[in-house]
DOSEMI-354553 format. One record per atom (N, C-alpha, C): x, y, z negated; residue in one letter. Coordinates in steps of 0.02 Angstrom, whole numbers, padded with zeros to 5 digits, always signed. Example, Ala and Ser with C-alpha at 12.3 -4.5 7.8 and 13.67 -1.06 7.14 Angstrom:
# DOSEMI-354553
+00660-00284-00390a
+00615-00225-00390a
+00660-00165-00390a
+00642-00112-00354s
+00684-00053-00357s
+00645+00002-00394s
END
This chain:
# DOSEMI-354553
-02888-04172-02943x
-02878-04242-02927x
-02922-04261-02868x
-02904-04250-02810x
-02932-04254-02761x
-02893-04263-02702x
-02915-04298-02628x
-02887-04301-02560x
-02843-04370-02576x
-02880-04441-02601x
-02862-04491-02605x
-02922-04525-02597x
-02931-04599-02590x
-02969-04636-02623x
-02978-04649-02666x
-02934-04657-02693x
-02914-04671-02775x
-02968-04619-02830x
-02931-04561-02790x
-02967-04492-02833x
-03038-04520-02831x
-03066-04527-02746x
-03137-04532-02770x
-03170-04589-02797x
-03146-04625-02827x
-03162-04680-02856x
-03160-04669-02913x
-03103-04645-02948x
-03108-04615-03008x
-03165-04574-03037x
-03169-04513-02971x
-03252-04473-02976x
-03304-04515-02975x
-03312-04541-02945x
-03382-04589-02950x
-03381-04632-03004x
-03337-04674-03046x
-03304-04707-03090x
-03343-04643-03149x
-03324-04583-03156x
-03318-04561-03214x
-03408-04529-03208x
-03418-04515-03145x
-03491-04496-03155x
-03540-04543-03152x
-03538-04614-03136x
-03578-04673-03150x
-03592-04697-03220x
-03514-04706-03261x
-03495-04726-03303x
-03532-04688-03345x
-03502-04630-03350x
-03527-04573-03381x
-03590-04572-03399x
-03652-04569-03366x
-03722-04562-03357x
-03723-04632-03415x
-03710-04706-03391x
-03738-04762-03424x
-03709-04746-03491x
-03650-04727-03511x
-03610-04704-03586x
-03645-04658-03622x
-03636-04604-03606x
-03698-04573-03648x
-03762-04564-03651x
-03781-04598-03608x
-03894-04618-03623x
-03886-04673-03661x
-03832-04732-03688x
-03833-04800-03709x
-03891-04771-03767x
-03906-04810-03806x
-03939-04800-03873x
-03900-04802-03919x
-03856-04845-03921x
-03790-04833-03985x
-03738-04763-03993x
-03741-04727-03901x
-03688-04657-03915x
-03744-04606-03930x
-03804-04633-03900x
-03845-04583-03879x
-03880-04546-03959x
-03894-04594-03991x
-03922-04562-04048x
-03863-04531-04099x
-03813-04558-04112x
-03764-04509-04167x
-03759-04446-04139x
-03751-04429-04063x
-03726-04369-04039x
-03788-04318-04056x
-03849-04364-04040x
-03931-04298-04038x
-03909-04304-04112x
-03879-04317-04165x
-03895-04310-04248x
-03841-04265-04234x
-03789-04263-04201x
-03741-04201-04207x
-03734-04146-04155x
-03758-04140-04116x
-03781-04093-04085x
-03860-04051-04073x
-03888-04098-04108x
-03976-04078-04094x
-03998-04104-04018x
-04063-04125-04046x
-04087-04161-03948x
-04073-04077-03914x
-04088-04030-03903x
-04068-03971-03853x
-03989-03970-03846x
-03954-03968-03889x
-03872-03968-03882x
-03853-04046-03860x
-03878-04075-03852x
-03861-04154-03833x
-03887-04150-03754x
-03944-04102-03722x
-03983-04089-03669x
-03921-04058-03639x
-03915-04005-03672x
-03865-03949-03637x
-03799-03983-03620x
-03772-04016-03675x
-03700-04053-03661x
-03694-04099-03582x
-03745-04147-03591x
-03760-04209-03559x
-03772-04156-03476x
-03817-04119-03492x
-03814-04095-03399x
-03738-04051-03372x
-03722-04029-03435x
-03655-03987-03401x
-03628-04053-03389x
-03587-04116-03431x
-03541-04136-03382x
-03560-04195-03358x
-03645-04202-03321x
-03650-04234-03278x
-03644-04186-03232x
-03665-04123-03216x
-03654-04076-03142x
-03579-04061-03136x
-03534-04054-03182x
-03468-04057-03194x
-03449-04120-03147x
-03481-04166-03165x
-03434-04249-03140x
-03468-04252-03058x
-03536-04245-03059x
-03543-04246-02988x
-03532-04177-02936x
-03512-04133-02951x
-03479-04081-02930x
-03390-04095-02888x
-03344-04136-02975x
-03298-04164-02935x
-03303-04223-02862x
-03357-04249-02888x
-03350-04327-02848x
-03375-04295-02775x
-03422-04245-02761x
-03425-04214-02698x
-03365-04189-02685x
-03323-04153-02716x
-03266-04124-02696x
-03193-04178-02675x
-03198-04231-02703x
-03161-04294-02678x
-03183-04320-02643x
-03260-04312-02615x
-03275-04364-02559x
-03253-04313-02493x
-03262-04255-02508x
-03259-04225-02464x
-03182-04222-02421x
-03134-04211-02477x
-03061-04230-02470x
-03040-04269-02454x
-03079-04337-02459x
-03051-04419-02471x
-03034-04437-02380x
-02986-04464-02368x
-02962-04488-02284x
-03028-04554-02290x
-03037-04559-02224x
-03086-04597-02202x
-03075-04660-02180x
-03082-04722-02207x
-03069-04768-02144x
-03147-04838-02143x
-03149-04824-02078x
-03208-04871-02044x
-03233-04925-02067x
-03242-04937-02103x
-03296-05038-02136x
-03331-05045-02064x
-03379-05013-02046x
-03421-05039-01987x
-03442-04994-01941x
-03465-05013-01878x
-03492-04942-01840x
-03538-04924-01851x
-03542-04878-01851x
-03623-04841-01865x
-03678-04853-01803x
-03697-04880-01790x
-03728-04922-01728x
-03804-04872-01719x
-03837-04849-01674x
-03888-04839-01668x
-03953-04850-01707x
-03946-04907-01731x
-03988-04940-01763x
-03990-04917-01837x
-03918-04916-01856x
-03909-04907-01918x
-03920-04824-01934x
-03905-04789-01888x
-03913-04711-01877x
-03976-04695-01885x
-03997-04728-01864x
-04100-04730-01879x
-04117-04741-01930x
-04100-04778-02015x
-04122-04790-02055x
-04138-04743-02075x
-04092-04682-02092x
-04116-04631-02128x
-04158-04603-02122x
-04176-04584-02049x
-04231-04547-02008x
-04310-04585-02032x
-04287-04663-02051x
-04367-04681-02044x
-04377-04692-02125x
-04312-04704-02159x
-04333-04707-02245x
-04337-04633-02285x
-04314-04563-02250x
-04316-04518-02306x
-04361-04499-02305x
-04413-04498-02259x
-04484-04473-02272x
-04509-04488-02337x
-04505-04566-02347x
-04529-04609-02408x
-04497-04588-02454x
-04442-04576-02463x
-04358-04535-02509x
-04414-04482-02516x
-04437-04433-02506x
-04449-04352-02500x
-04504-04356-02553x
-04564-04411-02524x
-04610-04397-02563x
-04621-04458-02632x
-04589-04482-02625x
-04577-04505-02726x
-04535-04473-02751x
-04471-04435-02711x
-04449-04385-02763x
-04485-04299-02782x
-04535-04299-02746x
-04567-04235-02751x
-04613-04263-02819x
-04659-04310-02782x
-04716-04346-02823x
-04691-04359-02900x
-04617-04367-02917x
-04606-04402-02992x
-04588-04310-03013x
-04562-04288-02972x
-04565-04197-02996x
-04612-04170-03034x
-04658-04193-03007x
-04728-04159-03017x
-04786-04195-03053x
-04751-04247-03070x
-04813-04292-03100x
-04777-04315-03181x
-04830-04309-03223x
-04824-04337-03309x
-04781-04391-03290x
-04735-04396-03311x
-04659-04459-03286x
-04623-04474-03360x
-04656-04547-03389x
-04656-04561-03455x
-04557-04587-03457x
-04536-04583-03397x
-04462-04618-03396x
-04414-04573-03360x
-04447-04518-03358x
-04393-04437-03317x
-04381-04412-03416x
-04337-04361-03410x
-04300-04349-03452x
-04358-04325-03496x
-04347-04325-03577x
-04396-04296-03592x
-04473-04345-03624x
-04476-04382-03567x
-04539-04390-03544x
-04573-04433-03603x
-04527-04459-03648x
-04585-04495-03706x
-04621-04473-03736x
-04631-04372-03725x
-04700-04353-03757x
-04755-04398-03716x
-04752-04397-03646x
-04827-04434-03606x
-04845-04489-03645x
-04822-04535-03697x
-04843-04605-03709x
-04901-04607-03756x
-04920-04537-03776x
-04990-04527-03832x
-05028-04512-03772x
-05027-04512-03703x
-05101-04486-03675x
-05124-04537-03637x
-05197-04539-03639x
-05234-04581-03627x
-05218-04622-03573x
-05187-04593-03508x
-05152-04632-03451x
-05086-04605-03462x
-05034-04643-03485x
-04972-04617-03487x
-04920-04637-03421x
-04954-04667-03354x
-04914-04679-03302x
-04987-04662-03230x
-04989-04615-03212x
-05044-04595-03172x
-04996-04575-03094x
-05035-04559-03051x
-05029-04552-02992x
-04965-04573-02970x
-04917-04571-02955x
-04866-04605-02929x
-04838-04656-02962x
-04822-04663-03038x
-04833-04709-03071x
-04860-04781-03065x
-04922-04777-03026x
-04960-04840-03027x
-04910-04892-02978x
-04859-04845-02930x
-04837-04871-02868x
-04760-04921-02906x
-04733-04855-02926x
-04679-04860-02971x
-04667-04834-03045x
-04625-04855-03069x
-04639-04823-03163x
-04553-04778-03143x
-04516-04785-03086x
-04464-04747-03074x
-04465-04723-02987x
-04527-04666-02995x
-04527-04642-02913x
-04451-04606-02898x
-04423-04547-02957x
-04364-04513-02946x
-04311-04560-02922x
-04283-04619-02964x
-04235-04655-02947x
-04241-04684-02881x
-04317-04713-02870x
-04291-04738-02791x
-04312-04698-02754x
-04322-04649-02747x
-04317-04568-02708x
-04250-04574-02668x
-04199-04558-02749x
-04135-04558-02741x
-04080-04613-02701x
-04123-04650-02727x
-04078-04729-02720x
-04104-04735-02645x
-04146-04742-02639x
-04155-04729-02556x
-04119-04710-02517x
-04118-04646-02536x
-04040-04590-02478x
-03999-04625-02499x
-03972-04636-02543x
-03910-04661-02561x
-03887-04711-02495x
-03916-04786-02524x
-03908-04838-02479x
-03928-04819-02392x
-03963-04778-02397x
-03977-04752-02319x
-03926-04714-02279x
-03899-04683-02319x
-03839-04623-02305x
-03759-04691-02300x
-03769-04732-02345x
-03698-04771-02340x
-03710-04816-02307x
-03764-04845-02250x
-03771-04892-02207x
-03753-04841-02135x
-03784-04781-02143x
-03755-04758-02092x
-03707-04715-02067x
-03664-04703-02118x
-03607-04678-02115x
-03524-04721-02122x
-03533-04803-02145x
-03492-04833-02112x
-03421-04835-02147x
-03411-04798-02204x
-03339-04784-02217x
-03318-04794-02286x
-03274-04802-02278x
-03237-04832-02371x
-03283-04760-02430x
-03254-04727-02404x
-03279-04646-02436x
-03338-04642-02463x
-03380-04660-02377x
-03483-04650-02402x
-03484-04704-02439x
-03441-04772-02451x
-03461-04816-02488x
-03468-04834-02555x
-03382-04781-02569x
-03398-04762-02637x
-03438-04723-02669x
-03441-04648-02642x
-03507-04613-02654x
-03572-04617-02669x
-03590-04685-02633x
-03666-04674-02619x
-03679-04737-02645x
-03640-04785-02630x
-03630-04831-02679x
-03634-04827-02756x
-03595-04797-02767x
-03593-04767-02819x
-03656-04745-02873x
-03693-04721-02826x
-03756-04657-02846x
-03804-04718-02851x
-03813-04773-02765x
-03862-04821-02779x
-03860-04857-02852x
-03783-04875-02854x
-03786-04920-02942x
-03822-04867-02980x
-03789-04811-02999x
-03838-04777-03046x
-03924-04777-03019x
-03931-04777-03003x
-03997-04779-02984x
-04047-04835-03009x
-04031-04877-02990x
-04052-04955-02978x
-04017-04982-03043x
-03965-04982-03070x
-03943-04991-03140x
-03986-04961-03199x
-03996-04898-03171x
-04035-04846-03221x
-04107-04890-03222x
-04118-04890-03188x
-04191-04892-03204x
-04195-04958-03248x
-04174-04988-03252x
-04153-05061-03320x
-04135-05028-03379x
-04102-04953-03376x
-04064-04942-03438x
-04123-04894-03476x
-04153-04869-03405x
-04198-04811-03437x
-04264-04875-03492x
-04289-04930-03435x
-04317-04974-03480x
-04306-04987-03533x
-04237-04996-03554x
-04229-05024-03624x
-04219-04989-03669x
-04209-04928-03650x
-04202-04854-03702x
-04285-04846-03711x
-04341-04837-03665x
-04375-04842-03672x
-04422-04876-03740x
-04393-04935-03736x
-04437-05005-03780x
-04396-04990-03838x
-04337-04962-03840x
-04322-04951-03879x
-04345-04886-03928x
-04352-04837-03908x
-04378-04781-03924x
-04450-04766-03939x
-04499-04816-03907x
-04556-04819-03901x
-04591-04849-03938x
-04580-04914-03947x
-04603-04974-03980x
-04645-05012-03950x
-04714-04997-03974x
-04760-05033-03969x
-04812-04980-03897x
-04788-04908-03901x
-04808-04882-03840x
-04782-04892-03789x
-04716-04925-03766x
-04699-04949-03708x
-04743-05001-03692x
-04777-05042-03717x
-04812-05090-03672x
-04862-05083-03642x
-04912-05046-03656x
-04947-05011-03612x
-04931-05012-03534x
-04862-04969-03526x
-04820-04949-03485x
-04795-04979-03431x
-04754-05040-03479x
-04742-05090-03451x
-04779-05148-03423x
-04850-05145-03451x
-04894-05209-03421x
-04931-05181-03358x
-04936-05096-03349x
-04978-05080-03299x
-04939-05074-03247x
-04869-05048-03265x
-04813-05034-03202x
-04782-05066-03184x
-04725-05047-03124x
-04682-05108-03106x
-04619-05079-03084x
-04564-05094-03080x
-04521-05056-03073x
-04516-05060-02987x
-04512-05133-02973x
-04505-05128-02876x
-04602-05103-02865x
-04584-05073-02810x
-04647-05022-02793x
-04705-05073-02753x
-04769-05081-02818x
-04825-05095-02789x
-04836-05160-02807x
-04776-05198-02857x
-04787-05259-02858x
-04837-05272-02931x
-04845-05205-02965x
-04880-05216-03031x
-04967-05212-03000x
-04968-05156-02933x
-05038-05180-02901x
-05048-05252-02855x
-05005-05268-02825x
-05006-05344-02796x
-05050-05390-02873x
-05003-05372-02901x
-05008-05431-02964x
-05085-05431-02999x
-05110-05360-02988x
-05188-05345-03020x
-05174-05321-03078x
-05125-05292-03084x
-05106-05263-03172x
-05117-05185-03159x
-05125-05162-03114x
-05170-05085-03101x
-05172-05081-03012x
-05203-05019-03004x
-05228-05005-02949x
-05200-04926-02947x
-05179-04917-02879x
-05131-04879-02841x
-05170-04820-02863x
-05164-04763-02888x
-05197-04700-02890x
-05178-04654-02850x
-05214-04667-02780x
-05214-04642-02732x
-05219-04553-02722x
-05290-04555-02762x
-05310-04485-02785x
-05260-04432-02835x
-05221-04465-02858x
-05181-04446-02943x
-05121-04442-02882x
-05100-04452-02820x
-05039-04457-02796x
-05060-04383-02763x
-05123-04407-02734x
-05147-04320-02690x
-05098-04324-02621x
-05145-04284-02571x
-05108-04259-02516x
-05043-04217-02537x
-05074-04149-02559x
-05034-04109-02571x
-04961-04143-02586x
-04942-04193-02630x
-04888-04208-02616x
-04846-04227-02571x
-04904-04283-02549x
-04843-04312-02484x
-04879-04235-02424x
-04876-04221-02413x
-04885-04135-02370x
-04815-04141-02405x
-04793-04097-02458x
-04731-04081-02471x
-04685-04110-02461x
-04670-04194-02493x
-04637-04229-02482x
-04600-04226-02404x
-04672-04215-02343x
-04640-04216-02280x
-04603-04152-02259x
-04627-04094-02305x
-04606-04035-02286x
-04521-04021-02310x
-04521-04065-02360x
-04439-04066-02392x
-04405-04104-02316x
-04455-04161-02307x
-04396-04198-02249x
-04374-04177-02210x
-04443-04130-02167x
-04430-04082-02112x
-04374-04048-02118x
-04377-04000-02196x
-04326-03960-02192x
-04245-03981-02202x
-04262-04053-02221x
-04181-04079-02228x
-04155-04097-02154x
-04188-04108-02115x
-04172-04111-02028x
-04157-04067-02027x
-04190-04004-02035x
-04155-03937-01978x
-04095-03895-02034x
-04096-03911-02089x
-04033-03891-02100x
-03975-03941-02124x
-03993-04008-02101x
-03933-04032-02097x
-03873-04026-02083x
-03882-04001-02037x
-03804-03969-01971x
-03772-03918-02009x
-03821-03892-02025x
-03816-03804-02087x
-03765-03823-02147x
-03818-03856-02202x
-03763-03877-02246x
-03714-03934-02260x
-03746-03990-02205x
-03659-04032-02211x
-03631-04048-02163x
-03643-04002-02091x
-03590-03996-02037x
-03607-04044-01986x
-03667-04100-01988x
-03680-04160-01946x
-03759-04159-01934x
-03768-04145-01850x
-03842-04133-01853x
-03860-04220-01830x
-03935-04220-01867x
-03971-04291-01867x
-04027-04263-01812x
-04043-04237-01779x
-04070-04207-01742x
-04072-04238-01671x
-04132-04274-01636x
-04082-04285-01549x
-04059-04242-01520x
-04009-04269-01482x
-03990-04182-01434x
-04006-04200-01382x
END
């Protein structure tokens, strides 16, 4: 089901949908009682890579037509936001992440939201959500709009849903969590409800973070056919 719009709407439709349907708390717990949390792990990633597998393969198919020009200006976003993209999605990789999959063992340790955390309580999502909206401002087309569109709602949706699964799951250890962090980045340190852990973020990350960016420039052209590169 592919080489329509339609199709890719459907793909993005079923892999958006999808993600918020089975993390809910009402599907989410009968299935871990009938599959076991590992068989509920295993299920849940096959046909999310299943669903976003198709929806690349319909975007890729999908005919194109123009919303706006891709203007100079707009061609530049990406260039100056994925740096920032690179290194909160490296940084939530690599750091105790009480709201990445998994992650409600962290809520018994003494800092259960440390180094990148302090910035955001969801560095992965706006990693993601970043490119997303960056990639569909400058690409202009019904297609990137559904796609990435698409991915931004999950993103930016998620992180509300991951909250409330959270408080839900947690109880009385989500607040901790919630009083030190913030979901938009930096506003829980504006506010004086913690302080940026500068040290807990470390070079070494953002080093990497930039080294992912680097390498997404020079093989841009490589793996999706369009160099971002000046010529």
């Amino acid at each position: 089901m592919i080489g329509t719009i339609e199709a890719l709407l459907l793909a993005v439709a079923v892999f958006v949908g999808g993600h918020f349907f089975l993390s809910s708390v009402t599907v989410r717990g009968p299935l871990i009682k009938a599959l076991g949390e590992a068989g509920f792990r295993v299920s849940y990633s096959v046909l999310s890579l299943a669903a976003i597998a198709w929806a690349i393969a319909a975007y890729n198919a999908a005919p194109r037509v123009e919303l706006w020009e891709p203007t100079p200006g707009l061609l530049a976003i990406p260039l100056l936001l994925m740096p920032f993209a690179c290194i909160l999605l490296v940084a939530s990789l690599s750091t105790p992440n009480i709201t990445m999959v998994a992650g409600e063992r962290h809520a018994d340790q003494p800092h259960p939201a440390p180094g990148i955390m302090t910035i955001t309580r969801h560095p992965g999502l706006w990693g993601i959500g970043i490119w997303s909206v960056a990639h569909l401002l400058a690409n202009g087309d019904d297609a990137s709009l559904a796609l990435f569109g698409g991915i931004a709602v999950l993103c930016f949706g998620g992180m509300w849903h991951i909250d409330q699964r959270r408080r839900a799951s947690l109880g009385s250890a989500w607040g901790p969590v919630a009083l030190t962090t913030s979901v938009v980045p930096f506003v829980a340190a504006i506010q004086g409800r913690t302080k940026v852990d500068w040290p807990g973020i470390g070079l070494a990350r953002i080093a990497t973070g930039l080294a992912l960016y680097v390498a997404l420039l020079l093989t841009h052209d490589w793996a999706i056919g369009v160099s971002v590169l000046p010529s």
